[in-house]
N, C-alpha and C positions, 0 to 999 in steps of 0.2 A: 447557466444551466449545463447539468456534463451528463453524458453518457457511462452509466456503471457496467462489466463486465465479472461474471463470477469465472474467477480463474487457479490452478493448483498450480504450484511453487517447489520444484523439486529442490531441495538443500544442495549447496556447494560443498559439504565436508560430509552429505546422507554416507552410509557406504549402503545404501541400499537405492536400487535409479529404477524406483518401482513410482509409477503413477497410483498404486494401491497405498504411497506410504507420504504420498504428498500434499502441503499445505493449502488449506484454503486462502485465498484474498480476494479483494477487489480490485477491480482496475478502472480508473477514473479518467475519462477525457470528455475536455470541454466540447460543446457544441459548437460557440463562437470562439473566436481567435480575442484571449485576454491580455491583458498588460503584465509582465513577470512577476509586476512586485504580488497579483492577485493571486498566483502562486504559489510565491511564500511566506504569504499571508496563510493559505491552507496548509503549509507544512509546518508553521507555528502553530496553528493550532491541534493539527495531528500529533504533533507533541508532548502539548499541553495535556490532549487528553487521556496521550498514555501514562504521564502523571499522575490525573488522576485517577486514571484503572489501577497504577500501584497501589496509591492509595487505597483505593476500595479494598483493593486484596488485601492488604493489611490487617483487615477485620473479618478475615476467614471466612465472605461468605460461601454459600453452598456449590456455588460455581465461578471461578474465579476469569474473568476478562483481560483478555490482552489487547492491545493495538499496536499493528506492527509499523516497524518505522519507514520510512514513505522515501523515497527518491527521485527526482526529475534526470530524462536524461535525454540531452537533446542532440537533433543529429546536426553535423556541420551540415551549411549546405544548402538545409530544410526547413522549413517554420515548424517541422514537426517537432514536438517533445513526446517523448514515451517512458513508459513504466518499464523498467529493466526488469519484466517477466517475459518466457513465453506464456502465447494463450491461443487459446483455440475460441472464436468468437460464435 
């Protein structure tokens, strides 16, 4: 079970550091404490399925889907792992 978070994503190359011009995602953390491989077991498939969003794209439909691609980033130290965004929860 994870906890999702809507969270904006300002670009590292924006030349704009407007929160009016920044990206949406999500931010996912587990509830219970998982094994790593369950992990990247999720970031194979978050993969996968920006695959097949290309593919969808391919066939021009009327609104085209992205899936951005996903990073763990853990701190020394800490059991924590975190999503290399700020958020405001």
């Amino acid at each position: 079970m994870r906890e999702c978070y809507r969270a904006q994503k300002l670009g590292n190359f924006s030349l704009k550091s407007n929160w009016k011009y920044a990206s949406n995602v999500v931010l996912k953390k587990y509830i219970e404490d998982v094994d790593k491989s369950v992990l990247f077991e999720d970031i194979t498939l978050q993969m996968e399925s920006k695959l097949w969003a290309n593919e969808y794209n391919r066939r021009n439909p009327p609104k085209k889907i992205d899936v951005m691609q996903i990073c763990i980033v853990q701190l020394i130290g800490s059991n924590l792992l975190l999503i290399d965004f700020n958020f405001v929860k």
